[in-house]
C-alpha positions in Angstrom: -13.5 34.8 -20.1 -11.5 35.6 -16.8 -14.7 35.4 -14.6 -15.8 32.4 -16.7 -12.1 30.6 -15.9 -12.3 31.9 -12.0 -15.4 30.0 -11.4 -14.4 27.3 -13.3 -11.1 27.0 -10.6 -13.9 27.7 -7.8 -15.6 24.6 -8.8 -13.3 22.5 -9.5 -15.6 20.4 -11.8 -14.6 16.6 -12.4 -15.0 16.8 -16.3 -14.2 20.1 -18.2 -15.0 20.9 -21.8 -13.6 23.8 -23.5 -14.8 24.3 -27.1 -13.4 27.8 -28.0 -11.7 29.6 -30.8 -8.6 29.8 -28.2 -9.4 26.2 -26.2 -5.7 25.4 -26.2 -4.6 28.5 -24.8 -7.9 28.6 -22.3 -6.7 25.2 -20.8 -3.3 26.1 -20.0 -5.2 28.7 -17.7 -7.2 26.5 -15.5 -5.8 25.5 -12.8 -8.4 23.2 -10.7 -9.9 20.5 -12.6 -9.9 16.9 -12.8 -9.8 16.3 -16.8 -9.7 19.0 -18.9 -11.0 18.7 -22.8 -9.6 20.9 -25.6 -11.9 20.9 -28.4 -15.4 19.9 -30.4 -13.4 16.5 -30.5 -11.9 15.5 -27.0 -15.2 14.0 -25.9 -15.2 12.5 -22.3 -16.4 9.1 -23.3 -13.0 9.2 -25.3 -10.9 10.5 -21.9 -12.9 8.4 -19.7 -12.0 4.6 -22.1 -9.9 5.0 -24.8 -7.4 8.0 -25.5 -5.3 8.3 -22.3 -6.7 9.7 -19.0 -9.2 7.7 -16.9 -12.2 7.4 -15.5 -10.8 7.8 -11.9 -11.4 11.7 -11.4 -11.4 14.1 -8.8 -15.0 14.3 -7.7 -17.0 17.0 -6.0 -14.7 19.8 -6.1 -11.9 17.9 -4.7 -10.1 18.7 -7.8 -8.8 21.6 -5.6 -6.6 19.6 -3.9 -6.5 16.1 -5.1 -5.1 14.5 -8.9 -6.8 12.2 -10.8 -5.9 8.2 -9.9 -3.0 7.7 -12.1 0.5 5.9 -12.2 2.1 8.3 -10.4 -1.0 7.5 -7.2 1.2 4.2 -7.0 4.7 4.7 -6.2 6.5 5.0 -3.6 8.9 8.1 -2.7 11.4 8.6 -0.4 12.7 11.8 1.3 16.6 12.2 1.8 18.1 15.1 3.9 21.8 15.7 3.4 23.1 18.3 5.8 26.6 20.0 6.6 27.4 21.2 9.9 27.1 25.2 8.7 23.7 24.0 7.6 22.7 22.5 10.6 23.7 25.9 12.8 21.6 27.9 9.8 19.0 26.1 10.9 18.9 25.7 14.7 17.2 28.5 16.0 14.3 27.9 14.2 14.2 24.3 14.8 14.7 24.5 18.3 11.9 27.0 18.2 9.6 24.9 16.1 10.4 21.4 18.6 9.6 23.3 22.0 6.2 24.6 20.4 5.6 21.2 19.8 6.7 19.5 23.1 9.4 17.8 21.6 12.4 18.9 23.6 14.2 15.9 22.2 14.0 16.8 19.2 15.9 20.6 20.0 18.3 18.6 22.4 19.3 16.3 18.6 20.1 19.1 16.8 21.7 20.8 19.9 23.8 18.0 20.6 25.2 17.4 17.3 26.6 20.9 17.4 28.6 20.4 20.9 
């Protein structure tokens, strides 16, 4: 069942069916897929229409890296960075190191002056 769960995650198929003695346990293991269905009675008609998912999956392996369309595909997060001083001077060097590899001496001179 491992090999048959490592090529399931290598696929990454849109639509999964397990029907096993230990389906519930089985789908806890996969990792890549776009729907998974536990049991002889989680049909994908039923995912695709009526009992929750959708029909907006994951296609073509993408399930790799991408969710299926969902709520969460529509709203809108922000980011919010609360620094102390100690916290900035942890994190100089590196980002000083990181902004000239990148060009961006402005950026290294924004930390730097903030900690004259």
């Amino acid at each position: 069942m491992d090999e048959a769960l490592r090529v399931v995650d290598d696929f990454a198929p849109e639509h999964l069916l397990i029907v096993a003695a230990d389906a519930e346990s089985l789908s806890t293991r996969v990792r890549n897929a776009g729907a998974i269905f536990v049991g002889p009675y989680a049909t994908v008609p039923l995912g695709d229409y009526t009992a929750g998912p959708n029909h907006t999956l994951p296609t073509g392996g993408a399930a790799r890296y991408a969710s299926p369309l969902g709520v969460h595909t529509f709203l809108k997060r922000t980011s919010v960075l609360n620094l102390s001083r100690g916290d900035l001077q942890h994190l100089r060097d590196a980002t000083v190191r990181l902004a000239a590899l990148e060009g961006l001496g402005a950026h290294a001179h924004a930390v730097d002056v903030r900690l004259e």
